[in-house]
TORKOL-4160 file (C-alpha; in steps of 0.2 Angstrom, whole numbers, padded with zeros to 4 digits, m for minus):
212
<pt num="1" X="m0072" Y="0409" Z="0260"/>
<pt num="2" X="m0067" Y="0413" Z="0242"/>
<pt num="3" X="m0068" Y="0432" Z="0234"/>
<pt num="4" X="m0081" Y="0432" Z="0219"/>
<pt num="5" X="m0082" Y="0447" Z="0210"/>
<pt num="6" X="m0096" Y="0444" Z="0192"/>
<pt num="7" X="m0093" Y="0457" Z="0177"/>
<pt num="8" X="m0107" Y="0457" Z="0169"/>
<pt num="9" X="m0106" Y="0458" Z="0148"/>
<pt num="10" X="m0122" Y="0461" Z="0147"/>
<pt num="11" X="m0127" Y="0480" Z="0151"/>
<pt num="12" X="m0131" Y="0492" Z="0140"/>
<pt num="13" X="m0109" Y="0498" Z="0139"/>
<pt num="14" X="m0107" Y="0480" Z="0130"/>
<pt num="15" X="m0122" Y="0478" Z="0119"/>
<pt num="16" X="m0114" Y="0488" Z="0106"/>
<pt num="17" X="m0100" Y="0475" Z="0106"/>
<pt num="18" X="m0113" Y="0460" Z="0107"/>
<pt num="19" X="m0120" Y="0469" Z="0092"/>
<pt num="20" X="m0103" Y="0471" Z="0082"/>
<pt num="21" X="m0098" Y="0452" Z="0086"/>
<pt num="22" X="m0117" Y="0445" Z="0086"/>
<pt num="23" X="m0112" Y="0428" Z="0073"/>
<pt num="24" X="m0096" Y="0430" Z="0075"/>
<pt num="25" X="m0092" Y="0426" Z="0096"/>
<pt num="26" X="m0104" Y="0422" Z="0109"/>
<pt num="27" X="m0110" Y="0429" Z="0123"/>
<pt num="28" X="m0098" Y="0415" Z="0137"/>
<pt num="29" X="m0082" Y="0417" Z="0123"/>
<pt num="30" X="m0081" Y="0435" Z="0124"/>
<pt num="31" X="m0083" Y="0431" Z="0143"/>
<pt num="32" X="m0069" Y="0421" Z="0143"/>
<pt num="33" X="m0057" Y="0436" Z="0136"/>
<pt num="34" X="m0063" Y="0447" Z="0152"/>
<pt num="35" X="m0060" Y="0436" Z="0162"/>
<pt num="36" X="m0042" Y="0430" Z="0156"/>
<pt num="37" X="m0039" Y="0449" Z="0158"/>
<pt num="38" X="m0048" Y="0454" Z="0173"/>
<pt num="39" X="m0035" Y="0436" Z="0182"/>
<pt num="40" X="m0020" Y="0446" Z="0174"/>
<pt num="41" X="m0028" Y="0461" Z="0184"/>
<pt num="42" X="m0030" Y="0455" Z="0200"/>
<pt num="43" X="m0011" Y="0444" Z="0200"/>
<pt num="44" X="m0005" Y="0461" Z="0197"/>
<pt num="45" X="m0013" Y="0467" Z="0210"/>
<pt num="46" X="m0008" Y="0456" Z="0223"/>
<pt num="47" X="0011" Y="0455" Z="0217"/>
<pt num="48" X="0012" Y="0473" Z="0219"/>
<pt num="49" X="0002" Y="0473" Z="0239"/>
<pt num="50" X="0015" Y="0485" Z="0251"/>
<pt num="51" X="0022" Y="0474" Z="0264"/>
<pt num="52" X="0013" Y="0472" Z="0280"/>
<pt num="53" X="0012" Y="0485" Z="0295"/>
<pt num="54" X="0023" Y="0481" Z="0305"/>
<pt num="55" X="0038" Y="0476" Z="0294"/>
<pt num="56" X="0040" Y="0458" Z="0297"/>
<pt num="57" X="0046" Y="0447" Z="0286"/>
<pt num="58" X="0035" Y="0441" Z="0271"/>
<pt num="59" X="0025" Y="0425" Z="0274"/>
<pt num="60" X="0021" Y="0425" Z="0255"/>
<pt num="61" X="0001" Y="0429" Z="0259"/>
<pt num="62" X="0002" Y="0437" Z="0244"/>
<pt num="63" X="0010" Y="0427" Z="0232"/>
<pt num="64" X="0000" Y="0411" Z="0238"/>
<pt num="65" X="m0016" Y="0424" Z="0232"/>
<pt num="66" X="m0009" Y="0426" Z="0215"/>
<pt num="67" X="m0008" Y="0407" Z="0213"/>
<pt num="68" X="m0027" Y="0406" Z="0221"/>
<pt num="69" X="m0035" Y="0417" Z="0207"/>
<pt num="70" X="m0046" Y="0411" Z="0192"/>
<pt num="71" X="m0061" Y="0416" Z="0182"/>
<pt num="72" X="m0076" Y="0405" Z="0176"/>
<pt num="73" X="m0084" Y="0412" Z="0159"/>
<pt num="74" X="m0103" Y="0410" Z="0159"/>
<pt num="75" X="m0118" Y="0416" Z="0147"/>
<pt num="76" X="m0119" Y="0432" Z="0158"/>
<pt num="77" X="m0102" Y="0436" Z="0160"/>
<pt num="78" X="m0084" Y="0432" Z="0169"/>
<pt num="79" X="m0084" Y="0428" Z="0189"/>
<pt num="80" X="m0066" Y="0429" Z="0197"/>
<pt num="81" X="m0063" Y="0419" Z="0212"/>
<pt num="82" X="m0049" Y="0421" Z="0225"/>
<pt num="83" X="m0048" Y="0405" Z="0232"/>
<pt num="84" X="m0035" Y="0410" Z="0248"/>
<pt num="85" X="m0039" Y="0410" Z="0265"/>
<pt num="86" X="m0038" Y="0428" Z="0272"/>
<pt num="87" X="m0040" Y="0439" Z="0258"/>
<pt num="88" X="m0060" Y="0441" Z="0260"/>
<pt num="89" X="m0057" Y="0446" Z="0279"/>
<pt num="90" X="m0045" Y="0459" Z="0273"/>
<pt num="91" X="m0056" Y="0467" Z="0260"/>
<pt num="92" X="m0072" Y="0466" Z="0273"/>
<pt num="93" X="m0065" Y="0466" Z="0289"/>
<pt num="94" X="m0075" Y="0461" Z="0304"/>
<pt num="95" X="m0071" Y="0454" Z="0320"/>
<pt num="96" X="m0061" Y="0440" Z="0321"/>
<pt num="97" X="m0064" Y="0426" Z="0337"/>
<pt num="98" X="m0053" Y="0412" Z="0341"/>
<pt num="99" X="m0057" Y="0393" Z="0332"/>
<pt num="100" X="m0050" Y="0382" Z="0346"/>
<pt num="101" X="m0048" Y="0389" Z="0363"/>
<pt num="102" X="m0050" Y="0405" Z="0373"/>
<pt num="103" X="m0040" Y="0417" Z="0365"/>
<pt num="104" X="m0030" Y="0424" Z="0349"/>
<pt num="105" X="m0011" Y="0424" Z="0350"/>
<pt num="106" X="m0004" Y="0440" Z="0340"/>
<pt num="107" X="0012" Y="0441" Z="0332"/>
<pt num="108" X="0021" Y="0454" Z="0343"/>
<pt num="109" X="0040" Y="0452" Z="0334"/>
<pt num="110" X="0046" Y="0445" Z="0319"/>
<pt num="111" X="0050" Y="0428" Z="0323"/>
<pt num="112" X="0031" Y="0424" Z="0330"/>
<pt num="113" X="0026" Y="0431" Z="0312"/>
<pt num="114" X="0015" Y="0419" Z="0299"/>
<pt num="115" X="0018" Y="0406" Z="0315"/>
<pt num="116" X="0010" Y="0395" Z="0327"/>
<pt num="117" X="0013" Y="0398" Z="0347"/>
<pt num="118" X="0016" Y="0378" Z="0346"/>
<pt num="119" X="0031" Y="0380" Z="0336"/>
<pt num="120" X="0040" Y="0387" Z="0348"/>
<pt num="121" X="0044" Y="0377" Z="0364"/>
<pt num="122" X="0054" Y="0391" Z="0377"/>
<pt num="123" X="0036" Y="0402" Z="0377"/>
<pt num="124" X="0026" Y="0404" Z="0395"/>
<pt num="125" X="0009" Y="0414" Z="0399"/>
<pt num="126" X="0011" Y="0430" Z="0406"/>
<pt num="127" X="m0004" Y="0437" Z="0418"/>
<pt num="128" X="m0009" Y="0454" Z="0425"/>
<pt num="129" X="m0020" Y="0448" Z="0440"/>
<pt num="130" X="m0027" Y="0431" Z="0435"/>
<pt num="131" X="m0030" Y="0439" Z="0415"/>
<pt num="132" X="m0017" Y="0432" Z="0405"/>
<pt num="133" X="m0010" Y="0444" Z="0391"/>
<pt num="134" X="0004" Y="0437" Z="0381"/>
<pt num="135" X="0015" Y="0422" Z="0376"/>
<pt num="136" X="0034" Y="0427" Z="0383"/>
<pt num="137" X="0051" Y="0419" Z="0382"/>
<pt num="138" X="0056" Y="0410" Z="0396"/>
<pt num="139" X="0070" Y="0415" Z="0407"/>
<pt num="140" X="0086" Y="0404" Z="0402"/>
<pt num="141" X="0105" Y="0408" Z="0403"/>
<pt num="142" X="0118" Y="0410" Z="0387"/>
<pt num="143" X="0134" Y="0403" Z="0390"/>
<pt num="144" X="0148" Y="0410" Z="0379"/>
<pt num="145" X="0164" Y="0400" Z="0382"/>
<pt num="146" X="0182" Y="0410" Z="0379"/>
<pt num="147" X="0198" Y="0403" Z="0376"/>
<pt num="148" X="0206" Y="0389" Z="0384"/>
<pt num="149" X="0220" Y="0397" Z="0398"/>
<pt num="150" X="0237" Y="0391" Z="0396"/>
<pt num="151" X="0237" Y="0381" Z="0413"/>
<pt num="152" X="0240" Y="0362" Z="0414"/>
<pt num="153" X="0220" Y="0362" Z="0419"/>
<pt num="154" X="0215" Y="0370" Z="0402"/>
<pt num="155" X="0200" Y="0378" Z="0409"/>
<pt num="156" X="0189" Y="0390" Z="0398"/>
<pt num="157" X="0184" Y="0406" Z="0404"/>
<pt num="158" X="0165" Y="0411" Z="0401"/>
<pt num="159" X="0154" Y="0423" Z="0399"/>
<pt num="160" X="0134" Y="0421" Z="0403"/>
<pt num="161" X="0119" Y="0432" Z="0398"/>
<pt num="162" X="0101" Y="0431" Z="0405"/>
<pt num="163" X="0089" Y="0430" Z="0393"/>
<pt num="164" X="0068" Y="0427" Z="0391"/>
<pt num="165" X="0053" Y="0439" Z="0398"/>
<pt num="166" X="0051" Y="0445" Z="0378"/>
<pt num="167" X="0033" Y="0446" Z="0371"/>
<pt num="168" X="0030" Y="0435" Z="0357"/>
<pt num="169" X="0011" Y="0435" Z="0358"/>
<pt num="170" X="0000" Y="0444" Z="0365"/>
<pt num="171" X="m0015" Y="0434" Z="0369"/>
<pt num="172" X="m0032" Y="0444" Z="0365"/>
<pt num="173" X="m0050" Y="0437" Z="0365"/>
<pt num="174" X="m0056" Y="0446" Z="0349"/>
<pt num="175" X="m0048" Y="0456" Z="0335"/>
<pt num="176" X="m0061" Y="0468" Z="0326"/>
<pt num="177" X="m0052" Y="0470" Z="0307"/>
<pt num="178" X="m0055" Y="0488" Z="0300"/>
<pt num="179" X="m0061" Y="0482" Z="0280"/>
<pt num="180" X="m0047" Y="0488" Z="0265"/>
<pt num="181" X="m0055" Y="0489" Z="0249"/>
<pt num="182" X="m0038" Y="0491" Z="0242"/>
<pt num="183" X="m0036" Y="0471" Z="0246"/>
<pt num="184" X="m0043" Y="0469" Z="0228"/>
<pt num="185" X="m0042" Y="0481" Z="0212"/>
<pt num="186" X="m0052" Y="0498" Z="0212"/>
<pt num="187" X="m0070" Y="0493" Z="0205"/>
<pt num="188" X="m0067" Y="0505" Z="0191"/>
<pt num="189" X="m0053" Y="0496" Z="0184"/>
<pt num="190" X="m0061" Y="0482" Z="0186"/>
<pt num="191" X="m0072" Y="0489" Z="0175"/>
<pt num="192" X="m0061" Y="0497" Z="0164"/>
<pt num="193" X="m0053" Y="0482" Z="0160"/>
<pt num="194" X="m0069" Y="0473" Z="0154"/>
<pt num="195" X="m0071" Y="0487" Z="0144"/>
<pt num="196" X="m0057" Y="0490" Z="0134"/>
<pt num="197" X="m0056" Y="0470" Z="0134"/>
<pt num="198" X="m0072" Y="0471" Z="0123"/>
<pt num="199" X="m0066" Y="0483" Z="0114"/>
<pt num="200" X="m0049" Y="0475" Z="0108"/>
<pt num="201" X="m0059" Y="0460" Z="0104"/>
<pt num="202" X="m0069" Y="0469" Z="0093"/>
<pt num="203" X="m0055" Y="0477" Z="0084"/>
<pt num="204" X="m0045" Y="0460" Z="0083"/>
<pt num="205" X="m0060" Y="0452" Z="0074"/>
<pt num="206" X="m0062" Y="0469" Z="0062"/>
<pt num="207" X="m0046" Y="0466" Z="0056"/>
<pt num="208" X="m0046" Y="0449" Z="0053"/>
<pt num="209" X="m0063" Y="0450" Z="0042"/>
<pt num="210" X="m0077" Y="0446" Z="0054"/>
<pt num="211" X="m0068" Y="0431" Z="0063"/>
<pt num="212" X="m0063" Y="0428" Z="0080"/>
């Protein structure tokens, strides 16, 4: 589900500006000027989000937000949508339950992060007792071949390492998501924006004589 945040042009802070402009701009074009300002808000926002928790590498959440938000000017006011996947559970929170199967694999290194446990095909289930726990590298050997020796037979040495057992998932039934309010702009700059918004509309068409 989308993020939908209404600002409202209507109360009594913007019916001296709906007073100065009354002839001059409607109610839905002066919306349109919050909201053009209130999208350059929110991108902002988002371009400047600290990188996640655990210091993986970016899988460009936030940037894909940026792209995903837009306004729609009405006779009331501006609504800004945020159209991505994500960014409402981050700002609410809540409890998180698997879509298809049983359980919920978690990115426990960098290279499961922002991915699928199907695009890895070296990954078994781990158990404690017949509970299974994680997704975990399977045991495999690495062969590093030296340098030929000078014998007629030209045989390489080698050296091998044992590898696998690493976690990549750990495999949950449920994640309960603590809400972040700071997934969107403050509520007061949101309406600070609006506001001095107005107020630069209002000044722009001052000085041009009374027109928009």
């Amino acid at each position: 589900m989308a993020v939908t945040i209404s600002i409202k042009v209507t109360e009594n802070t913007a019916r001296p500006a709906l007073v100065a402009l009354q002839g001059v701009m409607t109610v839905k074009q002066l919306s349109k000027n919050v909201g053009e300002a209130e999208v350059i808000l929110f991108q902002s926002h988002f371009r400047n989000a600290p990188a996640n928790k655990m210091g993986f590498p970016t899988t460009g959440f936030w940037k894909q937000a940026v792209r995903a938000t837009n306004y729609q000017a009405t006779d009331a006011g501006a609504v800004i949508s945020v159209n991505q996947v994500g960014v409402r559970q981050r700002l609410l929170g809540g409890e998180i339950h698997p879509v298809n199967g049983k359980y919920l694999a978690i990115p426990a290194r960098a290279e499961a992060y922002g991915k699928s446990p199907k695009e890895f095909d070296n990954l078994i289930v781990a158990f404690k007792g017949r509970q299974p726990y994680a997704l975990v590298e399977a045991a495999a050997t690495k062969v590093k071949l030296g340098r030929k020796s000078r014998g007629t037979a030209g045989v390489r040495s080698y050296d091998t390492e044992s590898t696998g057992g690493g976690v990549y998932f750990w495999l949950v039934k449920s994640v309960n998501q603590l809400p972040d309010p700071t997934a969107i702009p403050d509520e007061r700059e949101i309406q600070q924006t609006a506001k001095e918004t107005i107020a630069s509309v209002i000044e722009r068409v001052s000085k041009n004589g009374g027109h928009a």
